[in-house]
PQR file of N, CA, C, O and H, with PARSE charges and radii, in Angstrom:
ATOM      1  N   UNK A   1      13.199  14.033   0.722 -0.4000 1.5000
ATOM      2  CA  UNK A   1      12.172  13.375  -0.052 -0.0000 2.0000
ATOM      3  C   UNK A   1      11.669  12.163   0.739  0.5500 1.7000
ATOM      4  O   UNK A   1      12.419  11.251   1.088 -0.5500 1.4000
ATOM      5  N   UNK A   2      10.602  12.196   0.953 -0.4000 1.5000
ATOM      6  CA  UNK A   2       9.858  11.072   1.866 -0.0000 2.0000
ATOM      7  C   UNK A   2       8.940  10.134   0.597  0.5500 1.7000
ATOM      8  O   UNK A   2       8.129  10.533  -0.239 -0.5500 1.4000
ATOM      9  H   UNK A   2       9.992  12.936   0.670  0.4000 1.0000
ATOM     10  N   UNK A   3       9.432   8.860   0.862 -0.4000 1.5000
ATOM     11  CA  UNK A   3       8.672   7.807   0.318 -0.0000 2.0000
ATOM     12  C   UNK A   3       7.833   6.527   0.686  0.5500 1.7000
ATOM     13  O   UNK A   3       8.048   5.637   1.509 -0.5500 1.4000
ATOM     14  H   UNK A   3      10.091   8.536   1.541  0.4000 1.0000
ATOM     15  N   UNK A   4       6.552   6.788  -0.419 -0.4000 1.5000
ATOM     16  CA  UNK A   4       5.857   5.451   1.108 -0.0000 2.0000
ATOM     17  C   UNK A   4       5.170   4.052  -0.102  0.5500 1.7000
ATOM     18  O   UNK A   4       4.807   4.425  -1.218 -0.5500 1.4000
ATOM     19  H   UNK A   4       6.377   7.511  -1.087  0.4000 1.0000
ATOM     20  N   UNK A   5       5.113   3.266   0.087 -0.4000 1.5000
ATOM     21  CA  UNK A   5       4.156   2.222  -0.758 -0.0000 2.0000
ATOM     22  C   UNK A   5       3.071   1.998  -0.156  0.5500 1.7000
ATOM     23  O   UNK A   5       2.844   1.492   0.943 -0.5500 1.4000
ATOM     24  H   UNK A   5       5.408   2.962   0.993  0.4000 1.0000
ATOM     25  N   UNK A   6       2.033   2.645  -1.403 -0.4000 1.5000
ATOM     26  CA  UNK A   6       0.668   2.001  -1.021 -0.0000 2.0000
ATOM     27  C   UNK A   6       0.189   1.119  -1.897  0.5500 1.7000
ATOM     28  O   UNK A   6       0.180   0.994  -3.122 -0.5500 1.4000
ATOM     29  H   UNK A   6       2.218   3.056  -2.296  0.4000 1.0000
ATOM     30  N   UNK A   7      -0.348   0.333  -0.638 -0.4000 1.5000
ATOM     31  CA  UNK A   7      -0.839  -1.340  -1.880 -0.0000 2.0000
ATOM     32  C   UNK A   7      -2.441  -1.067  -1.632  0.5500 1.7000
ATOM     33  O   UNK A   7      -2.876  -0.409  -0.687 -0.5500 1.4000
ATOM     34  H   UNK A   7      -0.341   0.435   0.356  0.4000 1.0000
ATOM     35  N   UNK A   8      -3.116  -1.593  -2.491 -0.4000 1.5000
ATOM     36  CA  UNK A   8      -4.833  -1.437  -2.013 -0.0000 2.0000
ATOM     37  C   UNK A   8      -5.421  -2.890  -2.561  0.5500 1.7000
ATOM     38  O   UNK A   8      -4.970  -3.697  -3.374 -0.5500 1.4000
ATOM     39  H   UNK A   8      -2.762  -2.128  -3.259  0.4000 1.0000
ATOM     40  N   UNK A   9      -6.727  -2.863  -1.692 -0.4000 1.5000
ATOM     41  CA  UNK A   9      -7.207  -4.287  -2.169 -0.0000 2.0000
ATOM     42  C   UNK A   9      -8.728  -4.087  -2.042  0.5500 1.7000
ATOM     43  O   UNK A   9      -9.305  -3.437  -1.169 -0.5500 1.4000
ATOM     44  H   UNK A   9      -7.094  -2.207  -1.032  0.4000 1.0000
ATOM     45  N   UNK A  10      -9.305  -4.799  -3.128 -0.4000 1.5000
ATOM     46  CA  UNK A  10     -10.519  -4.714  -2.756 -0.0000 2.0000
ATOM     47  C   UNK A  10     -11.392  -5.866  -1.603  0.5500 1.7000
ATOM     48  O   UNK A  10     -11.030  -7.042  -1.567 -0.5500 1.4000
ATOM     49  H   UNK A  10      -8.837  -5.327  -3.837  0.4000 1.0000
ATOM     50  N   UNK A  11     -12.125  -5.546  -1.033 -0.4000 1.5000
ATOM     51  CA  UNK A  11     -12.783  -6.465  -0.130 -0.0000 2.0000
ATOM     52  C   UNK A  11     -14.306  -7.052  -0.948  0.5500 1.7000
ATOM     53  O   UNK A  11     -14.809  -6.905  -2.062 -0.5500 1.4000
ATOM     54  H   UNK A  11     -12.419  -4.590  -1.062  0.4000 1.0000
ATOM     55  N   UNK A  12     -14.701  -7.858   0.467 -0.4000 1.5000
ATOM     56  CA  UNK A  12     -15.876  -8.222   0.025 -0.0000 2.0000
ATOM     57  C   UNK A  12     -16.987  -7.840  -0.259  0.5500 1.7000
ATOM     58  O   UNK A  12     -17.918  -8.388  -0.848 -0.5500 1.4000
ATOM     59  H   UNK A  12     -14.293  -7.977   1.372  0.4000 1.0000
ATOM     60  N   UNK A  13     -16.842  -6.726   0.248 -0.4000 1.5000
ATOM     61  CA  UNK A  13     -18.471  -5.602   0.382 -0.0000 2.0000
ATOM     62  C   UNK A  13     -17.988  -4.601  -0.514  0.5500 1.7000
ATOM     63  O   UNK A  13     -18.766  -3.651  -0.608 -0.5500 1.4000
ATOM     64  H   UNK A  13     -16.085  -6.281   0.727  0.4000 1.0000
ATOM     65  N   UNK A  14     -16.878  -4.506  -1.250 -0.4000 1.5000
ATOM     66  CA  UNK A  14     -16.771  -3.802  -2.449 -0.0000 2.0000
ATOM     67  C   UNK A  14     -16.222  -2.715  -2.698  0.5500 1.7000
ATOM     68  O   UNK A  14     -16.391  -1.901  -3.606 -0.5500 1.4000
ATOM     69  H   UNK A  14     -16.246  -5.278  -1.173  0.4000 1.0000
ATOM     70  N   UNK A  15     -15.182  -2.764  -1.362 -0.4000 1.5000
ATOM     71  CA  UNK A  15     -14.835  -1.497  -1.000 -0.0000 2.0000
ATOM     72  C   UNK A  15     -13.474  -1.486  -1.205  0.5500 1.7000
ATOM     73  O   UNK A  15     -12.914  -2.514  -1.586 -0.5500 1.4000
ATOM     74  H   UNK A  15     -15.045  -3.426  -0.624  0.4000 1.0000
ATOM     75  N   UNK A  16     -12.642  -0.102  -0.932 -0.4000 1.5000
ATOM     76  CA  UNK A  16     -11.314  -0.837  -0.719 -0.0000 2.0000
ATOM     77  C   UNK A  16     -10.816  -0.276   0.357  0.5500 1.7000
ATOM     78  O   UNK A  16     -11.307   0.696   0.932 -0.5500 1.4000
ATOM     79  H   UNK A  16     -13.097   0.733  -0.622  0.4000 1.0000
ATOM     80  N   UNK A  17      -9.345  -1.149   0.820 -0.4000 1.5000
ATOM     81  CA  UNK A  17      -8.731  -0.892   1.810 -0.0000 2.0000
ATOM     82  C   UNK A  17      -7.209  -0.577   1.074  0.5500 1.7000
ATOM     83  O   UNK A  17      -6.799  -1.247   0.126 -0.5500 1.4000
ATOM     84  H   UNK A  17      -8.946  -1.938   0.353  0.4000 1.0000
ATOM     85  N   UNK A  18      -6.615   0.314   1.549 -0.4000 1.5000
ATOM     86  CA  UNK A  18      -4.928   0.616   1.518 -0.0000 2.0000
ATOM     87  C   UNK A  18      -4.455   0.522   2.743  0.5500 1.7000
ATOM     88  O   UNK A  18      -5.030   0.859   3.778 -0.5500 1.4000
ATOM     89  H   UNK A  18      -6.948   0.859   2.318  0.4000 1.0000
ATOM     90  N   UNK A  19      -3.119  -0.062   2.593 -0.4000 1.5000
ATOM     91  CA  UNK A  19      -1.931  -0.133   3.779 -0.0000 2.0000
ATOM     92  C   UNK A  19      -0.881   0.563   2.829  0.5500 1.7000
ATOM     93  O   UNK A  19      -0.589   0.430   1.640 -0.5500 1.4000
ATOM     94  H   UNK A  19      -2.652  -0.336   1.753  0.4000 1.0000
ATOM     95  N   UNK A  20      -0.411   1.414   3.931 -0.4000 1.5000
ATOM     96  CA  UNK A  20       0.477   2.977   3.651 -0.0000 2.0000
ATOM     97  C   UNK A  20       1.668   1.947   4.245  0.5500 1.7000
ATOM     98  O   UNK A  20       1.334   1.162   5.133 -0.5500 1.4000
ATOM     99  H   UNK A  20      -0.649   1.522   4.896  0.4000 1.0000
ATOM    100  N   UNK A  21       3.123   1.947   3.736 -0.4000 1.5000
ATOM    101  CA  UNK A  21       4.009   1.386   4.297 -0.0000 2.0000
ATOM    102  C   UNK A  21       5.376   2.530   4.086  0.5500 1.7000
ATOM    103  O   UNK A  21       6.008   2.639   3.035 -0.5500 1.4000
ATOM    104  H   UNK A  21       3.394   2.585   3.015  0.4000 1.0000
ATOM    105  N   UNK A  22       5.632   3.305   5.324 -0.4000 1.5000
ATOM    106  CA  UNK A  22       6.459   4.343   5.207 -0.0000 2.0000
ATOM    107  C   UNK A  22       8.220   3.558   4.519  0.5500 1.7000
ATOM    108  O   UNK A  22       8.639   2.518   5.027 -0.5500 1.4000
ATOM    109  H   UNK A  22       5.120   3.217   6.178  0.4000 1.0000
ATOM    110  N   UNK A  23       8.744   4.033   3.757 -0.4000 1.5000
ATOM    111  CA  UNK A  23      10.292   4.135   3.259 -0.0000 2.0000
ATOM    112  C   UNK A  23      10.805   2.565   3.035  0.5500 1.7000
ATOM    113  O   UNK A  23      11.690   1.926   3.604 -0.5500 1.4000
ATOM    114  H   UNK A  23       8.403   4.878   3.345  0.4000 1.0000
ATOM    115  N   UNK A  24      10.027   2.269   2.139 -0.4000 1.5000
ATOM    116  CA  UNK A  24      10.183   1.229   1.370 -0.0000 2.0000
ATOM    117  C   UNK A  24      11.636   0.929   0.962  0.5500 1.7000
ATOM    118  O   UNK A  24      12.304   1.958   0.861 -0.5500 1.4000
ATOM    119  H   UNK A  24       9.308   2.788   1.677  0.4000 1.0000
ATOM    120  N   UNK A  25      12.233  -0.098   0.727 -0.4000 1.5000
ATOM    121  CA  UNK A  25      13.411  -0.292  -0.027 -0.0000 2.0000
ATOM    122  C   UNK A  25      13.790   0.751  -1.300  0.5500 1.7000
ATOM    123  O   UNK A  25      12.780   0.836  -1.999 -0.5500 1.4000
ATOM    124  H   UNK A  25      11.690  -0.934   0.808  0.4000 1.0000
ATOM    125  N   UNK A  26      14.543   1.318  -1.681 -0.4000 1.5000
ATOM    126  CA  UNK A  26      14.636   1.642  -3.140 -0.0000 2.0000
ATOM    127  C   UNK A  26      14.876   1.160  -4.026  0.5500 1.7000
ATOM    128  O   UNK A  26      14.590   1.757  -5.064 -0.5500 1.4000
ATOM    129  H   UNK A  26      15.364   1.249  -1.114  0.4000 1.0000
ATOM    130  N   UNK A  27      15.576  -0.274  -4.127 -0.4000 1.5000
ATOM    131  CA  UNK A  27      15.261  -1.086  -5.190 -0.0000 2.0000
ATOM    132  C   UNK A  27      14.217  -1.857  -4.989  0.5500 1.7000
ATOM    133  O   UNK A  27      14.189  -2.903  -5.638 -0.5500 1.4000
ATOM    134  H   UNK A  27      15.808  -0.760  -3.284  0.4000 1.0000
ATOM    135  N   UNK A  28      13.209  -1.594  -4.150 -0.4000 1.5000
ATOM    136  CA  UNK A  28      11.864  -2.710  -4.611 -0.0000 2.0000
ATOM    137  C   UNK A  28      11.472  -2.580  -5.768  0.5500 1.7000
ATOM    138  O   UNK A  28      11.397  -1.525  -6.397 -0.5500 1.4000
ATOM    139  H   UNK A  28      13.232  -0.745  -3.623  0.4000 1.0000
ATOM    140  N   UNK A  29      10.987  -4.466  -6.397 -0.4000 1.5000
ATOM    141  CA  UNK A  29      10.597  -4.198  -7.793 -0.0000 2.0000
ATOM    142  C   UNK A  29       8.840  -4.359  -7.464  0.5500 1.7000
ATOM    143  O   UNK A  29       8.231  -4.471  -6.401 -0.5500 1.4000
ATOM    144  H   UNK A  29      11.048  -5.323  -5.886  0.4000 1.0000
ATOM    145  N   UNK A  30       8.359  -4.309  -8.951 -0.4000 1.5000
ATOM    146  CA  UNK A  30       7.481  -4.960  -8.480 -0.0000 2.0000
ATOM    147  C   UNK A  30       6.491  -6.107  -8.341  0.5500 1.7000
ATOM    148  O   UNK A  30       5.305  -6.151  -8.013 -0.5500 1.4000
ATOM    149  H   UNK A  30       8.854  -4.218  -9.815  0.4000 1.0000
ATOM    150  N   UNK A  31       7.541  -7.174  -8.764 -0.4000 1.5000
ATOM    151  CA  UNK A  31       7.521  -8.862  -8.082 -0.0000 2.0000
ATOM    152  C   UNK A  31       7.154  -8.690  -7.029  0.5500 1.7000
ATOM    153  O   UNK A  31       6.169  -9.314  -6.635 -0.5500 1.4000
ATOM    154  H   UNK A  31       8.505  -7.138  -9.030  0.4000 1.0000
ATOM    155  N   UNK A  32       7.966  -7.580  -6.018 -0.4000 1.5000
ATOM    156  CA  UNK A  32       7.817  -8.608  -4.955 -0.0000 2.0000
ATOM    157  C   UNK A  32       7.012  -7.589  -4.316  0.5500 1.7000
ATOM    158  O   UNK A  32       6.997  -7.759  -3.097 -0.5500 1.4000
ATOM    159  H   UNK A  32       8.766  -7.073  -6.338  0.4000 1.0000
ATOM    160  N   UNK A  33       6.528  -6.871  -4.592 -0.4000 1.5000
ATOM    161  CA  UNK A  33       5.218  -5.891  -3.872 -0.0000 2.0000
ATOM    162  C   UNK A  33       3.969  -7.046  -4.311  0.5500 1.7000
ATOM    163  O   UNK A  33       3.301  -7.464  -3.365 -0.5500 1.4000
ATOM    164  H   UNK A  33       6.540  -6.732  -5.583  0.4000 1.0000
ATOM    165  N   UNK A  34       3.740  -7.407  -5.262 -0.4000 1.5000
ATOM    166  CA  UNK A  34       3.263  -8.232  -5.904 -0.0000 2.0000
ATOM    167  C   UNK A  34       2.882  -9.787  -5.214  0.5500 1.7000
ATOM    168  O   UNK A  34       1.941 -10.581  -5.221 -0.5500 1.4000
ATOM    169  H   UNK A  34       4.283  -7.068  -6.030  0.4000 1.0000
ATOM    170  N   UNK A  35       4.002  -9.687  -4.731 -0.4000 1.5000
ATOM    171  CA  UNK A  35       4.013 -11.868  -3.920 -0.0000 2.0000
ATOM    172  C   UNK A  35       3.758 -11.425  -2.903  0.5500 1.7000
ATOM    173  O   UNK A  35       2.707 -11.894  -2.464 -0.5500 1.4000
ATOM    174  H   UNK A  35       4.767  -9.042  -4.725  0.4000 1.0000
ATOM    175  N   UNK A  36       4.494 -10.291  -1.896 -0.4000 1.5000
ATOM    176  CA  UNK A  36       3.741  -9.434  -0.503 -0.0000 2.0000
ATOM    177  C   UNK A  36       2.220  -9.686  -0.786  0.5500 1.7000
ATOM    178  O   UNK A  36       1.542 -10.550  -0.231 -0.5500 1.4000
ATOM    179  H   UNK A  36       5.347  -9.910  -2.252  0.4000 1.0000
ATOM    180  N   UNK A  37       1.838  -8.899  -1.629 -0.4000 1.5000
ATOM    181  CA  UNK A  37       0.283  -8.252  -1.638 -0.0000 2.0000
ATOM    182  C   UNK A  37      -0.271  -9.900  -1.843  0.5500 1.7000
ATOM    183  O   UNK A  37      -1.227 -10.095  -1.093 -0.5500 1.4000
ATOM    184  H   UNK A  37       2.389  -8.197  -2.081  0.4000 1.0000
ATOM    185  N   UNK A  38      -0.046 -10.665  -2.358 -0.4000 1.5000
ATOM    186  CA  UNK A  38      -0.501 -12.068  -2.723 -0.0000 2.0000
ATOM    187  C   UNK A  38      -0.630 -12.939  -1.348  0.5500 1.7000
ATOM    188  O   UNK A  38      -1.394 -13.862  -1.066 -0.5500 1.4000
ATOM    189  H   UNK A  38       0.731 -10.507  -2.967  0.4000 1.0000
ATOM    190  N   UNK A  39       0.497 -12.241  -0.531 -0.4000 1.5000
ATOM    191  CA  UNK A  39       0.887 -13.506   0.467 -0.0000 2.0000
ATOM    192  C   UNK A  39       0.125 -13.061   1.729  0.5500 1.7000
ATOM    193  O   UNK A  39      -0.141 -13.849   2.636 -0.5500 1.4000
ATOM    194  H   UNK A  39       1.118 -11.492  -0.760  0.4000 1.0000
ATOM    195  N   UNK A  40      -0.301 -11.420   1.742 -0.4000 1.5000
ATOM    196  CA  UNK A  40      -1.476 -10.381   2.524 -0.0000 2.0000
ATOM    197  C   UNK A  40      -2.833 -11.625   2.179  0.5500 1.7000
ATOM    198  O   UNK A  40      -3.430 -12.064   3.162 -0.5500 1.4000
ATOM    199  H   UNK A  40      -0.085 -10.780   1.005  0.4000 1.0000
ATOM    200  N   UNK A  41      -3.100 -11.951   1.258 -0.4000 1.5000
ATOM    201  CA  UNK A  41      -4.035 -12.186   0.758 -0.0000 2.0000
ATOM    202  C   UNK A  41      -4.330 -13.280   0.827  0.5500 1.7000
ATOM    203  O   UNK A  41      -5.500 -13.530   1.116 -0.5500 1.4000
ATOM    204  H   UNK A  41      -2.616 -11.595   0.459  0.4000 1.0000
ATOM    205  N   UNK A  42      -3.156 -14.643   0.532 -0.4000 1.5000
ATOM    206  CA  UNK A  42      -3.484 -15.982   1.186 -0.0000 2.0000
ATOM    207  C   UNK A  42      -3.409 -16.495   2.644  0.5500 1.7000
ATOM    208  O   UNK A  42      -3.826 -17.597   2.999 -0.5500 1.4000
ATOM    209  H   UNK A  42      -2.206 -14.440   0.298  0.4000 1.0000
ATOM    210  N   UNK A  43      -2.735 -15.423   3.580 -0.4000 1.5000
ATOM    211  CA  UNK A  43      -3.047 -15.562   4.563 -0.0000 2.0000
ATOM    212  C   UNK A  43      -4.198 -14.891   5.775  0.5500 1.7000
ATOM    213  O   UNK A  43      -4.242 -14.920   7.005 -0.5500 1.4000
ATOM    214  H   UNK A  43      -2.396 -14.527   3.291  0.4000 1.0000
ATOM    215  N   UNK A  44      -4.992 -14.342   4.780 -0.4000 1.5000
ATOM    216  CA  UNK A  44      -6.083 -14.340   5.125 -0.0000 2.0000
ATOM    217  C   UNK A  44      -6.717 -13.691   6.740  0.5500 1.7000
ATOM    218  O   UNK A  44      -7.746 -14.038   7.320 -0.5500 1.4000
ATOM    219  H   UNK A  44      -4.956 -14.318   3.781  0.4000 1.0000
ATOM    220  N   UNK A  45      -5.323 -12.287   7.317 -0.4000 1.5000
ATOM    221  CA  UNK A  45      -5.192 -12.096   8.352 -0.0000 2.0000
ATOM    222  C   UNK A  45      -5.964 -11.060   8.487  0.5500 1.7000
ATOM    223  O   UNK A  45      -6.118 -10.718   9.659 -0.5500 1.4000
ATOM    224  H   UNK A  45      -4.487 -12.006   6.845  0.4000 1.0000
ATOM    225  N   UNK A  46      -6.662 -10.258   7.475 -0.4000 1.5000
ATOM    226  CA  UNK A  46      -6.846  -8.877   7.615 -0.0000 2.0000
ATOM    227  C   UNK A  46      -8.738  -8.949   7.514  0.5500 1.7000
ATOM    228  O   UNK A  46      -9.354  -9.249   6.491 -0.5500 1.4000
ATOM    229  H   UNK A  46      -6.537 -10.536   6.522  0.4000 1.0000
ATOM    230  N   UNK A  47      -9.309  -8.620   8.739 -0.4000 1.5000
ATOM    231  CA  UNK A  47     -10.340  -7.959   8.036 -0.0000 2.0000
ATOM    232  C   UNK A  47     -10.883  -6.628   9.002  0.5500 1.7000
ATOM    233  O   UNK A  47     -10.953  -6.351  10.200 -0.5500 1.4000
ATOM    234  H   UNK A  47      -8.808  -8.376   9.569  0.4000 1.0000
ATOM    235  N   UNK A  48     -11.277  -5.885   7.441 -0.4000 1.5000
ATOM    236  CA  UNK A  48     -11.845  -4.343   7.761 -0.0000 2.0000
ATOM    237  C   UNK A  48     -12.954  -3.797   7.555  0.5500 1.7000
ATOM    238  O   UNK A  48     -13.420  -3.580   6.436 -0.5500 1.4000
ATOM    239  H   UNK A  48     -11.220  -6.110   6.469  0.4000 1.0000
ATOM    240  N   UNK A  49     -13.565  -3.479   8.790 -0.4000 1.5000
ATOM    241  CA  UNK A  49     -15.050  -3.514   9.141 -0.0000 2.0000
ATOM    242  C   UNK A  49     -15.722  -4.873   8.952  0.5500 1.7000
ATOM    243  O   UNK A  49     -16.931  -4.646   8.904 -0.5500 1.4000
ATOM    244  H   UNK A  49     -13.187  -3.655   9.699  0.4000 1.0000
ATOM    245  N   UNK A  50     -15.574  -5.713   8.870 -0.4000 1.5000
ATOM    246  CA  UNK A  50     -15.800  -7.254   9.230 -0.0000 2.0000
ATOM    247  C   UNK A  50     -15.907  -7.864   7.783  0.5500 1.7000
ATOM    248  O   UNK A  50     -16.480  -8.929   7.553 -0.5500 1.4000
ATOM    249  H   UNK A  50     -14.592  -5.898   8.909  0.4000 1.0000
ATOM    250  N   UNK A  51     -15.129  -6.862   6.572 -0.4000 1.5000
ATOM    251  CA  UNK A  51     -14.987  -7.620   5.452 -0.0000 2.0000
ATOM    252  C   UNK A  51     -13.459  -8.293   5.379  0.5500 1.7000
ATOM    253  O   UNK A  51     -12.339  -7.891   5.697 -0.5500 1.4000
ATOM    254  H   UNK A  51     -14.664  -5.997   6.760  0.4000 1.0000
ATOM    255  N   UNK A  52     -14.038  -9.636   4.743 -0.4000 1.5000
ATOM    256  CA  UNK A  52     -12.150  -9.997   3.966 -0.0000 2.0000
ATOM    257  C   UNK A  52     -11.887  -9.193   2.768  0.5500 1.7000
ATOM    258  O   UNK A  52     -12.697  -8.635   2.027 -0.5500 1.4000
ATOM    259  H   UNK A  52     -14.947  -9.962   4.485  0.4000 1.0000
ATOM    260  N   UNK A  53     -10.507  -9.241   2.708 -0.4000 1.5000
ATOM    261  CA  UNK A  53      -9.724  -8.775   1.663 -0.0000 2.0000
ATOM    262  C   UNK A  53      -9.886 -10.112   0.761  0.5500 1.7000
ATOM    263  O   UNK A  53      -9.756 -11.249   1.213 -0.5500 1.4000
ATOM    264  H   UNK A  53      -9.850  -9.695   3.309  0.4000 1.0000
ATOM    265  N   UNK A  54     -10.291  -9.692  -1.026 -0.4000 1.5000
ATOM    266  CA  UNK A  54     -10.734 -11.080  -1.855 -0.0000 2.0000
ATOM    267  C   UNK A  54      -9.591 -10.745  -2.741  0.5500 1.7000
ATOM    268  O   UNK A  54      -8.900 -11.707  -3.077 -0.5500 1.4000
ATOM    269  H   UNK A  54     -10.397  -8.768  -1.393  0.4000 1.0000
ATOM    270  N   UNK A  55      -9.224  -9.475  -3.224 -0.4000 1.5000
ATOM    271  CA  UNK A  55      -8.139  -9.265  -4.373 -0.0000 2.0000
ATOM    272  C   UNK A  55      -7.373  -8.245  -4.442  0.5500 1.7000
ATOM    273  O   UNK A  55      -7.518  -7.187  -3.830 -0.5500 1.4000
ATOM    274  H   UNK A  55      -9.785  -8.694  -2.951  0.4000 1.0000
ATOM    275  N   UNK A  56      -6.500  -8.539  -5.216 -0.4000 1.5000
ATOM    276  CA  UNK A  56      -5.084  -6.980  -5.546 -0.0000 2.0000
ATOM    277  C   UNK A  56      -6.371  -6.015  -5.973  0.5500 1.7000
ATOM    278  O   UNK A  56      -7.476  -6.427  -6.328 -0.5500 1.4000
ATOM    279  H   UNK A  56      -6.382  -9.399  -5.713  0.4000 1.0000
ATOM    280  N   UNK A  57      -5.899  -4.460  -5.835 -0.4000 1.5000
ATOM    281  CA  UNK A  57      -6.624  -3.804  -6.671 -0.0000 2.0000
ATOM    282  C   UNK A  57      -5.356  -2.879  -7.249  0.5500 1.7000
ATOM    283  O   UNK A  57      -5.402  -2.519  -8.425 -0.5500 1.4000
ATOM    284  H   UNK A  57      -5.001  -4.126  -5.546  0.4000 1.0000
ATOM    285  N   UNK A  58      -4.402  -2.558  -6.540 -0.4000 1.5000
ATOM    286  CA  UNK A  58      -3.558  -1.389  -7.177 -0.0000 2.0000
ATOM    287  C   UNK A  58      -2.158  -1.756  -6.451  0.5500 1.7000
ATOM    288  O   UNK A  58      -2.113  -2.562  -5.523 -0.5500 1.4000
ATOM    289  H   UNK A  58      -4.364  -2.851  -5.585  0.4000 1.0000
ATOM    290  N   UNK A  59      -0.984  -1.068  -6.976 -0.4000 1.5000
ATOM    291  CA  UNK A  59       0.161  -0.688  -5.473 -0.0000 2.0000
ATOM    292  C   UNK A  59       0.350   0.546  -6.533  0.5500 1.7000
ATOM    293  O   UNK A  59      -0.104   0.725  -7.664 -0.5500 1.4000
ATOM    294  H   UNK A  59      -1.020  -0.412  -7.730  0.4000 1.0000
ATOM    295  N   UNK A  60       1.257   1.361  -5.650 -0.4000 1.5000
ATOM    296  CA  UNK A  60       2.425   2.627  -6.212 -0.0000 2.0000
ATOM    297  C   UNK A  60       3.159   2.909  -5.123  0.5500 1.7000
ATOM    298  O   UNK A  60       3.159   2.287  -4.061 -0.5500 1.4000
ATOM    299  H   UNK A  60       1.626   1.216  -4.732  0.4000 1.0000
ATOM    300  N   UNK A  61       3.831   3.934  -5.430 -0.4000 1.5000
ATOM    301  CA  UNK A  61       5.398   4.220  -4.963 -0.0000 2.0000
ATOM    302  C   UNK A  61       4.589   5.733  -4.849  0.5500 1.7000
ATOM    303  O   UNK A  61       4.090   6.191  -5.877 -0.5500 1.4000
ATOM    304  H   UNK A  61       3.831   4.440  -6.293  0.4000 1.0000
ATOM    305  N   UNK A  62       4.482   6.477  -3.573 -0.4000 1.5000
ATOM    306  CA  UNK A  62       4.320   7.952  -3.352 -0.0000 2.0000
ATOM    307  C   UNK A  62       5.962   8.288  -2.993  0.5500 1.7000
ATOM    308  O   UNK A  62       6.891   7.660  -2.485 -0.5500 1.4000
ATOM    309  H   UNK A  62       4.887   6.104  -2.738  0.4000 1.0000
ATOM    310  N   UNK A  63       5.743   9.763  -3.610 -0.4000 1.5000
ATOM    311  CA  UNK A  63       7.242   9.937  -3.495 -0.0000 2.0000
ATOM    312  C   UNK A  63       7.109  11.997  -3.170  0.5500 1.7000
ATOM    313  O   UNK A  63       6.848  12.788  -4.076 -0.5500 1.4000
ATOM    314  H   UNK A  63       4.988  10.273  -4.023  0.4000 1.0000
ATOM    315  N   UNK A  64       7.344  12.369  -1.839 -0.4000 1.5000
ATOM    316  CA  UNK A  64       6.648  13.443  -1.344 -0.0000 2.0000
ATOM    317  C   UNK A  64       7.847  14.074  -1.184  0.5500 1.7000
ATOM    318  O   UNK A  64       8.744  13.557  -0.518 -0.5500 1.4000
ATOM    319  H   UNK A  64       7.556  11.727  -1.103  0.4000 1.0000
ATOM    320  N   UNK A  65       8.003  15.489  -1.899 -0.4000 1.5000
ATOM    321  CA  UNK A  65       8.805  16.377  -1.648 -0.0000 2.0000
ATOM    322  C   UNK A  65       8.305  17.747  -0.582  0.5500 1.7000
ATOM    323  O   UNK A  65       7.205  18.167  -0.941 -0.5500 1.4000
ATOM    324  H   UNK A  65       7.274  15.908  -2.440  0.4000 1.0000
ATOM    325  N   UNK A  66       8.753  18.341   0.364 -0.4000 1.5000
ATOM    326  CA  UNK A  66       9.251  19.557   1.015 -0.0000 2.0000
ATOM    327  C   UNK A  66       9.961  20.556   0.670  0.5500 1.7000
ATOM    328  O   UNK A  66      11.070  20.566   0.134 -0.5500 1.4000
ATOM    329  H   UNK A  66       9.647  18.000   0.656  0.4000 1.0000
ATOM    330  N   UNK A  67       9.219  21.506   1.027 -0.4000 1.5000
ATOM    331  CA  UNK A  67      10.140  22.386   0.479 -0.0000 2.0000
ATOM    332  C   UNK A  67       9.756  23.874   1.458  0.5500 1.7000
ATOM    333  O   UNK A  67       8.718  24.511   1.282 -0.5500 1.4000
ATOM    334  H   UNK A  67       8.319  21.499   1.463  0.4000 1.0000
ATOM    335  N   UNK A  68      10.793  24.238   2.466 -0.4000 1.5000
ATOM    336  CA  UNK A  68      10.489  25.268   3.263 -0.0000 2.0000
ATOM    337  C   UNK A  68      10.177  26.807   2.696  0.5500 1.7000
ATOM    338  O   UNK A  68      10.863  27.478   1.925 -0.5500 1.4000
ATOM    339  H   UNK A  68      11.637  23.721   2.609  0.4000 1.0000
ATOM    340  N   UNK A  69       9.405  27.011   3.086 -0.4000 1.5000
ATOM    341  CA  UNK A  69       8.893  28.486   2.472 -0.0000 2.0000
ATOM    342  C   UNK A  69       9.188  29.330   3.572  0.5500 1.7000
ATOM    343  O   UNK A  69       8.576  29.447   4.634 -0.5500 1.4000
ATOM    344  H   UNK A  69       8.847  26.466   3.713  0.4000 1.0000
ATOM    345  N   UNK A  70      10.966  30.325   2.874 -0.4000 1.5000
ATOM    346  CA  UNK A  70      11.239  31.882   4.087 -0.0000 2.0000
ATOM    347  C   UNK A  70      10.187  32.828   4.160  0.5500 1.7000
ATOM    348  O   UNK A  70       9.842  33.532   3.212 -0.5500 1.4000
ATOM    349  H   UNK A  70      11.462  30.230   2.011  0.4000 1.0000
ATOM    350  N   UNK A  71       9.582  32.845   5.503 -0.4000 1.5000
ATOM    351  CA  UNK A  71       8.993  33.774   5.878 -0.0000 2.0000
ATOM    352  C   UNK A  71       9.193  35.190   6.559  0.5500 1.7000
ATOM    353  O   UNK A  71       8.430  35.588   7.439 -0.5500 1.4000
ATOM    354  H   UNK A  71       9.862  32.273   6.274  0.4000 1.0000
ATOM    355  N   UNK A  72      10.296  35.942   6.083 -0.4000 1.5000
ATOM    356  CA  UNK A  72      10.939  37.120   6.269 -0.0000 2.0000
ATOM    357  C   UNK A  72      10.011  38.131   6.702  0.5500 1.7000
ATOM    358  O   UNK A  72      10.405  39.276   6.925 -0.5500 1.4000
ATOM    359  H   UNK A  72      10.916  35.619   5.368  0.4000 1.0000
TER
END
């Protein structure tokens, strides 16, 4: 089972951006995805296609199962 956190934010031009973060802790709560995504945001490092990031828009927890299919 492969797990990833995606946080998303909206920018200035109205768009949004996600950062995919492969195998997250398993007890992350979500405080602290929360103060992360806050602290993305007051430091003011990211911009995409020459917009800033202005706010949270979402996070979740993807959680991707496999499953091999016998080809006999």
């Amino acid at each position: 089972m492969k797990r990833a956190l995606e946080m998303a934010f909206k920018r200035e031009d109205d768009k949004i951006s996600k950062f995919i973060l492969p195998n997250p802790r398993q007890d992350l709560t979500p405080q602290e995805v929360k103060a992360a995504m806050e602290s993305i945001l007051s430091q003011n490092v990211f911009r995409i296609s020459g917009a800033e990031l202005t706010e949270i828009d979402a996070a979740k927890l993807i959680v991707t199962t496999e499953e091999v299919l016998e080809l006999a």
